[in-house]
N, C-alpha and C positions, 0 to 999 in steps of 0.2 A: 504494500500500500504506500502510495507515495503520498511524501507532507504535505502541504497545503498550507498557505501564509495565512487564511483565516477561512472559517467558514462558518455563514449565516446559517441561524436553524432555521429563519424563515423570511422571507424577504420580499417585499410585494414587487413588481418588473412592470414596467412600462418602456413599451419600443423603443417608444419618442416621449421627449418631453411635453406635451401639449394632449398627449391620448387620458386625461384624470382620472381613476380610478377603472379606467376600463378593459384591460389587461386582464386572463384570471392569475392568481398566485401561485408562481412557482419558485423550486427552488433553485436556487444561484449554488454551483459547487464549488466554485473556484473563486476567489478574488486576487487580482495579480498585487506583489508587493512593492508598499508605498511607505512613507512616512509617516505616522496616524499622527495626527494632531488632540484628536480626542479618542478614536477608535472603536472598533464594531463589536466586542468580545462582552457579551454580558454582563456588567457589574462596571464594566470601566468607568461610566460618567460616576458611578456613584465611588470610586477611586480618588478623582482630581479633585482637589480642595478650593475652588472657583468654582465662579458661575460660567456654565455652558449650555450653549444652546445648537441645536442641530433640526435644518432643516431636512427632510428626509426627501426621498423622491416620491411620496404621495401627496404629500404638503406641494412642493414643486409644482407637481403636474397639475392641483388642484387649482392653482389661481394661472396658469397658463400664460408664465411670462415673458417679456421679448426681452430682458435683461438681465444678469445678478443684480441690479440694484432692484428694479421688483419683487425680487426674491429676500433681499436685506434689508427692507424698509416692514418690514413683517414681522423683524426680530426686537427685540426689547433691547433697548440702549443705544442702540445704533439712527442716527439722523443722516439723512441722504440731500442733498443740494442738486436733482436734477440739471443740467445743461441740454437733454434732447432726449425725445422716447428711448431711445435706442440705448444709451448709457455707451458711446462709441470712449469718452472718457468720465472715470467714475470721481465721483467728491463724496466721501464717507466719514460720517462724523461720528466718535464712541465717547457715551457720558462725558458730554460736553466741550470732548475737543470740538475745534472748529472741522466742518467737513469739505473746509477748504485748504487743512494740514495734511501732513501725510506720517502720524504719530502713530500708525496703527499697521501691523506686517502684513500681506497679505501673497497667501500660497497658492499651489494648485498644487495637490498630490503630494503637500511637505515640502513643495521647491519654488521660492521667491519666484513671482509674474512681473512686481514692479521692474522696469526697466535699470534703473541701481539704486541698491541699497544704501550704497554711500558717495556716489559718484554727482547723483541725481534722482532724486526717490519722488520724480511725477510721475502720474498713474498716465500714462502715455496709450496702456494699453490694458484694457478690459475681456479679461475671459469671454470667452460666449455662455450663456447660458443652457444653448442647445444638448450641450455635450457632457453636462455637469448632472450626477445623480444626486450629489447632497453639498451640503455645506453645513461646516462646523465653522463657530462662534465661541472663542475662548478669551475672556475675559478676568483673568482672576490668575493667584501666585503661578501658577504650574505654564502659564506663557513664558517664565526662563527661560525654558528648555527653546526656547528660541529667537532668534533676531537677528540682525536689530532690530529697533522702530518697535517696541514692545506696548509702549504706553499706557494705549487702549487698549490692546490687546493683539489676538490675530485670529483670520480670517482665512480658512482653510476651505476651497472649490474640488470635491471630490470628482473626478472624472467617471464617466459610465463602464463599467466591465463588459468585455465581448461577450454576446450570448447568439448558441446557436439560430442559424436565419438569417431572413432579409425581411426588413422592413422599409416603407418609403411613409413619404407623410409631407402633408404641404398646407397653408393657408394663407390666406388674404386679406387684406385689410382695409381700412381707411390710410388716405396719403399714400394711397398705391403701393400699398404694401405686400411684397409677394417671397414666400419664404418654400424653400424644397429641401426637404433631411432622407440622406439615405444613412442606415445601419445596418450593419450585414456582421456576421461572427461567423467561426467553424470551430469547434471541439474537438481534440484529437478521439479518435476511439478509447483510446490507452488510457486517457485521460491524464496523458503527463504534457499537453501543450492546447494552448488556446488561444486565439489570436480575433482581431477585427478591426471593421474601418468605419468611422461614423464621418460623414459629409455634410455640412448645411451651407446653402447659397442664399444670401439674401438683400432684396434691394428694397430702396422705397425713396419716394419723391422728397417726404418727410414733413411733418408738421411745420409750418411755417418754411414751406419747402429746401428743409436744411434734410436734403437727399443723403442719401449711403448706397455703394455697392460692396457688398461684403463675401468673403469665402473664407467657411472655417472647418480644416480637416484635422483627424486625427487619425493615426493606426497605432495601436496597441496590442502586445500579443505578451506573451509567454511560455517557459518552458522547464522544466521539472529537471534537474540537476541530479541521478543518484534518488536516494530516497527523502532526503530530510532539506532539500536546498530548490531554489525556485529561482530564475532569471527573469526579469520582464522590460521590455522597451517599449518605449510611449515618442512619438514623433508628430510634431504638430505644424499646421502652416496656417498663416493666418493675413488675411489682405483684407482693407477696408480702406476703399475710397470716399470721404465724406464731409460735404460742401456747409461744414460749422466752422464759427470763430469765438473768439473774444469777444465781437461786439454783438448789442442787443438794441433796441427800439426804444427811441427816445418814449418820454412822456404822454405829449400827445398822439406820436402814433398809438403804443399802449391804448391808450382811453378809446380812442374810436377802432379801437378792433382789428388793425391792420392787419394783414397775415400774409405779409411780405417776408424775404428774407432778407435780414439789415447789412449781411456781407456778403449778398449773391455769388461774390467772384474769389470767395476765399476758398482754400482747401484745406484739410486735414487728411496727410496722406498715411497709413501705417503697414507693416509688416513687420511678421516675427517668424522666426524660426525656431525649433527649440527640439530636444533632443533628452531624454529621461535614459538612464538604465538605471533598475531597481536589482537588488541584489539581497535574500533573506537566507538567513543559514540556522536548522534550529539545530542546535548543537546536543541539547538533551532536553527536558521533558520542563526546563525550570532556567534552560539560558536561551536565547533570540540573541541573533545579530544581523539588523538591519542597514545595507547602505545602498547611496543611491551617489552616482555622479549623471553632472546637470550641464547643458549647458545651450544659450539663447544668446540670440541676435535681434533688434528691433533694430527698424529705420522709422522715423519719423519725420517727415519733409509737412512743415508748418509753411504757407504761403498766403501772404496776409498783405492787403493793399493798405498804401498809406492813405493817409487824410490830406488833402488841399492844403499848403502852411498858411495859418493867417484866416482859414475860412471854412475850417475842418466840418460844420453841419450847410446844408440846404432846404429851401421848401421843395418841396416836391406833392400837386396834386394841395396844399393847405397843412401838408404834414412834415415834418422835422427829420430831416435823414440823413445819414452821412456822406459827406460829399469827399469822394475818393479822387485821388490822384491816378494819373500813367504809371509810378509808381509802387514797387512791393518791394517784399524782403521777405526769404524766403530762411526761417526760423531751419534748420533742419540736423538731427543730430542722430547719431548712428551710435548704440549700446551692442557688447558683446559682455558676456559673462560666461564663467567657467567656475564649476565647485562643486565639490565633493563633501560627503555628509555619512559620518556610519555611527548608530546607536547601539549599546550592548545593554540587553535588559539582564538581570541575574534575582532569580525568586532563591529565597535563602533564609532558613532559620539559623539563630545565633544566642545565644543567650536565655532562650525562655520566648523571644521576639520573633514574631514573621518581619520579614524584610523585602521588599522591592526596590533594588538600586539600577539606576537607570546613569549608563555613561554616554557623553557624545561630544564629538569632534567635525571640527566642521572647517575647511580648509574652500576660498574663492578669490576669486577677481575679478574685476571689473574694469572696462575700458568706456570712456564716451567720447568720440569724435563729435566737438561738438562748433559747426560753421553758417555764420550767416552773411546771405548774398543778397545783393541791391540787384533787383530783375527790371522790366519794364513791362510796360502791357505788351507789346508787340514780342515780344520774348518772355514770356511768364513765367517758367522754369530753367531761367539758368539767366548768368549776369556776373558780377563781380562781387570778388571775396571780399567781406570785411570785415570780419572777425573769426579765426580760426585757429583752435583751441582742442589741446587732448586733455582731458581727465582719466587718472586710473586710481583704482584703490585694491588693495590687496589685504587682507584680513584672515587671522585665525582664531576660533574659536572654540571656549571648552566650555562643557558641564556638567555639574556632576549632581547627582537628587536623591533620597533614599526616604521612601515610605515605609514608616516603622507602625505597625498594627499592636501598640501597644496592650488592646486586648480585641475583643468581636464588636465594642462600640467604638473606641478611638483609635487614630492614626494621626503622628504627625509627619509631616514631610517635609524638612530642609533642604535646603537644594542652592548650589552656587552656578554661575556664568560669569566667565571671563572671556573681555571679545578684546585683541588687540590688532592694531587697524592702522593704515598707512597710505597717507593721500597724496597724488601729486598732482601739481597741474604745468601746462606744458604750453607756451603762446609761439606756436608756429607762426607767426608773423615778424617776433622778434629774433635775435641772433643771440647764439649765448654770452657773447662780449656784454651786450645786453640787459643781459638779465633776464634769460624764457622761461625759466622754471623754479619751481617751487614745492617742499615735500614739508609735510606736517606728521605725525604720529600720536597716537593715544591710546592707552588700556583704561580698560572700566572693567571694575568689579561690583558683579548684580546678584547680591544674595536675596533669598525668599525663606519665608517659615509658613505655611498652610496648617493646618488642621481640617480631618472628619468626625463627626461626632453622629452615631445613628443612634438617635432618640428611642425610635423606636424602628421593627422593623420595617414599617415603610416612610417614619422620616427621617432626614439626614439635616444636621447643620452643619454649615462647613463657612471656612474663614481664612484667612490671612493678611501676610503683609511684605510684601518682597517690595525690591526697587527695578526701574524699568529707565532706559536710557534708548535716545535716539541721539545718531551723531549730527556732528554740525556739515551738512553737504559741501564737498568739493568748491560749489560756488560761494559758500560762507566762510570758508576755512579757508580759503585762497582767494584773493581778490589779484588784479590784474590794475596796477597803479601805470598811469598815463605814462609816467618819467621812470620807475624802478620798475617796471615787470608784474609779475607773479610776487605776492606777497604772503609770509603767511602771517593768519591773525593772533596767531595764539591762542585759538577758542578751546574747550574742554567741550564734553559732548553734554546736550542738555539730560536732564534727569529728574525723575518722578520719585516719588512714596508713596504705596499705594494700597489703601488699606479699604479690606471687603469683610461683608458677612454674609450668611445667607442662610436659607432653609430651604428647600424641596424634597417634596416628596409627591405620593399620590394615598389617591383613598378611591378603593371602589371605581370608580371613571370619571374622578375625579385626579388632577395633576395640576402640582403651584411648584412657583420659585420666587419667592422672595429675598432682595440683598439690596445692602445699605453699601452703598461707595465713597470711597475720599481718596485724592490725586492730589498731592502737592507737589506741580509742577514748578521748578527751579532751573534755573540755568539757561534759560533760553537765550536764542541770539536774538540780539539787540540790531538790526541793518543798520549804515552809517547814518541814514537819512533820518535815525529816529531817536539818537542822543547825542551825547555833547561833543563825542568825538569822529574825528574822519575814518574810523575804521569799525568792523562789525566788530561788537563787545559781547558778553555773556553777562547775563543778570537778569534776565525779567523773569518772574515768579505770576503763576496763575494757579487758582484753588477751586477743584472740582469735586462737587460733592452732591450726591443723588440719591432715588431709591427707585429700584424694578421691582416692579410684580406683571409675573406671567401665570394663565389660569388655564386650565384645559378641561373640557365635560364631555362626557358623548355620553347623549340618550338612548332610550331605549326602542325610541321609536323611528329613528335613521336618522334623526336630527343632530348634528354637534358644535361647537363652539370653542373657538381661542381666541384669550385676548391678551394684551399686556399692557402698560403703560409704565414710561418711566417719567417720572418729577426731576429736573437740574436745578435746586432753586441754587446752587451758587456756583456760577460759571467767570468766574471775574477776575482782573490781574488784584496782585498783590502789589502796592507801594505805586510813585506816579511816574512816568517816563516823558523825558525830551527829547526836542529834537535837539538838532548843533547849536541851533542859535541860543539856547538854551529856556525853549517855548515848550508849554507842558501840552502833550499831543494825546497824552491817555490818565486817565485820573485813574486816583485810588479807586477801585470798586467797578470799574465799568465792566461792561459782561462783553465776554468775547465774541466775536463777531461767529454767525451762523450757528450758532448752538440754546436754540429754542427748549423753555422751562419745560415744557408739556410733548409727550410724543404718545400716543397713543393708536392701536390698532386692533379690530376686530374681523372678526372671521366663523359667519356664520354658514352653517353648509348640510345639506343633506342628500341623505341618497337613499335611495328606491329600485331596486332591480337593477338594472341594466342604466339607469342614469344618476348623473350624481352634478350638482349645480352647487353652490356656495358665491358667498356676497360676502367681499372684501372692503372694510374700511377700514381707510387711514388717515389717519389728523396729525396736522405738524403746526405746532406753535408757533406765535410770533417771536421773532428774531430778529437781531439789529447786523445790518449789512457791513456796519465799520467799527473800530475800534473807539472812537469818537460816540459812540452812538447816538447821532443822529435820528431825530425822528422822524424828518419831513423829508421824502424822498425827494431828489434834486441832483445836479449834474452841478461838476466841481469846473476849476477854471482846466483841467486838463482832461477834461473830457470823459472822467470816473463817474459813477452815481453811488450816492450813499443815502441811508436812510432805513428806516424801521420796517422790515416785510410784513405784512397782515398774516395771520396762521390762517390755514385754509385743511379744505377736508373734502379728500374725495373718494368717490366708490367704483366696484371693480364687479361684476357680476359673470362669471363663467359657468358653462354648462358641459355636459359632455354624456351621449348616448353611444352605449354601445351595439352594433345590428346585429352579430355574431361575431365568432372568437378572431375573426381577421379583419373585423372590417369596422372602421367607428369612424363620430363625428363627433367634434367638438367646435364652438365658439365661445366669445367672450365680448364684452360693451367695457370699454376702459372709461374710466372718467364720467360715469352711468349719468350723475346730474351736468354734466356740462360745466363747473366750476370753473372759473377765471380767476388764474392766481400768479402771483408773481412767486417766483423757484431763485429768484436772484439777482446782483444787480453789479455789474461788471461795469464794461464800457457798454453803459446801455444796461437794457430791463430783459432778462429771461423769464416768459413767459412760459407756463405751465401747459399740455397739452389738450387740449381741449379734445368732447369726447371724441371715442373711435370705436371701430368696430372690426373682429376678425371670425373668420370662417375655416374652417380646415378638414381633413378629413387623414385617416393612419390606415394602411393595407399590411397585412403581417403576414407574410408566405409559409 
């Protein structure tokens, strides 16, 4: 009999993601190995001493979404900043960071998606959702065990397992939205290899016709080693052509409903490549060793036309627009990364004590070519260099954890991370007589203490208090001075305290999580423009403190219900900040921009035979757009808007019939009351999607 890296006792399968509940249930033998974040093995969540949450692939398929961010705005604590249905790039905010930070890790399969972790950690590029069977949500001490960018937490996108078959599946939309997913798998006989290919194409004109053409593939397979060892390789490609930007719609277009697109002529160009090999070895009955080497390439070609100098808005029609220039500049910057990761779990009595000691090492690089060109209209893509720049960062990481079961109710679990880390930056444009480069270094040490405590046998409290640290990026920790080059600032990486409690459990068909949070964020980088000195400093402190509750029922009569909401009442910096001139730009107490008090969501759903419909709501509070918080929305003298977002609340109603065991149809109404709501406010006003509608149909061979 050969091993197996895990296996489900029972696990519900859906072809595609969009077929809800209509698939019957069968069982999955194989799952190829990955890096668990939180893990599928019975008892684990009630292991980790945090708060965790896991969407599943029945939850998924239930609300029928074109994005992970519709998928994450579901989950308690997390607040999402929309820029386009599509989620082409994501803005995710965790208990009260801003979700226009990037303080929070986020993985596919255990292996970083951000483009660099420490090079440049913009969300340049977003998972597809198509291809994802769950997502874990870890929020609480036992995030150590990874990073950086730990803060909030992290955000783990599990990829779908090959299963025998072909499936096809497609739907349609409002904004000409048209989407086609193939899935196909084979199972060896032997059952020592498994392999498959999941495909989705999809385009759309797009809400305020901010279009996309998009193609996302994946092939996964694996193969049984011997008896006790498993191989598996994950290779992914991913293109998306899509005509968003930075700016949005003055005021009064806003008000009178425009549904123009306010940078028609911008693009957003992306591609990635990427390349997994998984490697598990069980060695006996109570050691695992897990590793995985990684490695991805993004390009990102940003192409953004300038504004007229001297005359940067127009009327047009009685309405307010941006009046662009023959000129652009084409933003565009090329990431590769390479690393390797192996974990050794060891189950072990000692003393009188059960033991879980978890060891891992984690060795990477990073590179960002990073160039911008002055193009013209008549030549749109390509023109003269003028700024061009390499970032690399190289890093090794350890850590070490050990869950002590001091009897059948408690366990505590200490646990250390050491990341040491080494940035450079490189100005191709200068000479090394010069001055082109510049190299920084830094170690952090991140200890945590967790506790479980089972009350009873089905509730559990659990707690901690570890520290969490994001570094200061390549472009903070290196500045590029007119006259001397490449600088470095001296910055330390910023760093949190972050203390949780909680309780869940379930009763009968019922299931809660309640947890009390506090983040005392310290250290942050100060940009030159926003104190006394001409270089970026460390010192700004912001204090984050909340409470979750999530609820779950299922009745008895097909009906069920989940809900959560989480409270921020204090989202706000610590002490006041200036600029150079030495003008105070942020006071004691103000709340951080995009991280609204209130977030709340519900999910009612039932099902009957062969169909299964559920009514999604979601509410997001008011939120102030600047650090100033401003109340009266308004355009500054450089062409910014700031001011206070209205909370808005909108619904989502999905349905899904099944005809027989191959053949279904599902649809969904996004945005059910037609709500009008500002999602944000940049250069210019991002407006909310107004309603829509899709159709689809899944064929299973």
């Amino acid at each position: 009999m050969h091993a197996t890296p895990k296996t489900y006792a029972l696990r519900p399968l859906s072809a595609l993601i969009f077929a809800a509940f209509i698939s019957p249930v069968v069982y999955a033998e194989y799952t190829l190995p990955s890096i668990d974040v939180v893990g599928d093995e019975q008892g684990d969540i009630g292991k980790i001493p945090g708060s965790i949450a896991v969407v599943n692939r029945q939850e998924i398929d239930r609300i029928q979404p074109q994005s992970t961010e519709d998928v994450l705005k579901i989950v308690a604590g997390i607040s999402i900043k929309p820029e386009e249905e599509s989620a082409i790039v994501a803005n995710i905010g965790v208990r009260g960071l801003s979700a226009g930070d990037y303080y929070s890790l986020i993985l596919e399969d255990g292996v970083p998606v951000a483009p660099g972790l420490f090079v440049g950690n913009g969300r340049y590029y977003n998972p597809r959702i198509q291809r994802m069977d769950s997502i874990e949500v870890l929020k609480g001490g036992a995030s150590l065990r990874y990073g950086p960018s730990t803060i909030g937490g992290v955000i783990n996108y599990k990829t779908k397992m090959p299963q025998e078959g072909l499936s096809l599946s497609g739907r349609v939309g409002s904004f000409g939205y048209k989407e086609a997913n193939l899935e196909a798998g084979v199972n060896a006989q032997s059952g020592n290899a498994i392999g498959g290919i999941f495909y989705t194409e999809a385009h759309s004109d797009g809400f305020l016709d901010k279009g996309f053409k998009m193609r996302d593939l994946m092939v996964k397979g694996g193969i049984a080693i011997g008896d006790q060892q498993w191989l598996a390789l994950k290779a992914t490609h991913y293109n998306n052509d899509a005509n968003i930007s930075y700016r949005g719609h003055f005021l009064d277009a806003y008000r009178a409903k425009a549904d123009f697109n306010p940078a028609a002529d911008d693009w957003f160009l992306t591609q990635r490549n990427s390349l997994d090999l998984n490697h598990i070895w069980t060695i006996s009955d109570h050691i695992t060793l897990k590793s995985v080497l990684y490695w991805s390439e993004i390009n990102r070609d940003y192409w953004r036309y300038n504004t007229v100098s001297g005359a940067p808005t127009k009327q047009v029609n009685g309405l307010t627009q941006w009046n662009y220039s023959n000129t652009l500049n084409g933003n565009n910057r090329a990431f590769d990364r390479i690393g390797a990761e192996t974990r050794l779990t060891i189950a072990h009595d000692s003393l009188g004590i059960s033991h879980e000691t978890e060891l891992g090492l984690r060795l990477m690089k990073e590179e960002m070519h990073d160039q911008t060109i002055a193009a013209t209209r008549a030549n749109p893509r390509s023109g003269t260099i003028s700024s061009n720049r390499i970032d690399k960062a190289s890093s090794i990481a350890f850590f070490a954890q050990n869950r002590f079961a001091l009897s059948q109710q408690l366990a505590i679990t200490p646990g250390l991370r050491i990341e040491n880390y080494t940035q450079s930056r490189l100005d191709l444009r200068r000479t090394p007589a010069n001055g082109n480069r510049a190299e920084t270094r830094n170690t952090e040490y991140i200890p945590g203490l967790g506790f479980t405590f089972n009350a009873t046998p089905t509730m559990q409290l659990f707690g901690g208090i570890h520290k969490a640290f994001a570094p200061a990026l390549n472009g903070d920790a290196i500045v590029i001075n007119p006259t001397l080059g490449p600088v470095d600032q001296q910055l330390d990486a910023q760093r949190s305290v972050n203390y949780e409690l909680g309780l869940r459990g379930q009763a009968a068909k019922m299931r809660y999580e309640v947890t009390a949070f506090r983040m005392d964020f310290q250290n942050q980088v100060i940009p030159a423009n926003s104190n006394s000195n001409f270089q970026n400093t460390n010192g700004g402190k912001t204090l984050h403190q909340g409470l979750e509750l999530s609820l779950g029922y299922a009745f008895n009569n097909g009906f069920s219900i989940d809900a959560n909401t989480t409270y921020v009442p204090d989202a706000h910096f610590v002490g006041h900040r200036y600029d150079k001139t030495g003008k105070l730009t942020i006071a004691d107490g103000n709340r951080i921009a995009y991280t609204p008090k209130w977030i709340a969501n519900l999910t009612l759903a039932y099902r009957v035979g062969s169909l299964n419909t559920a009514l999604t709501i979601n509410h997001t509070g008011a939120q102030f757009s600047d650090t100033a918080n401003s109340k009266e929305i308004k355009e500054n003298t450089s062409g910014f808007f700031t001011g206070e977002i209205a909370g808005y609340t909108t619904a989502n109603l999905s349905a899904s019939y099944a005809i027989n065991k191959q053949l279904s149809l599902f649809g969904s109404i996004k945005n059910l009351t037609n709500e009008r709501y500002i999602s944000g406010l940049r250069q210019g006003i991002y407006i909310g999607p107004e309603r829509s509608f899709e159709l689809g149909g899944k064929y299973t061979f």
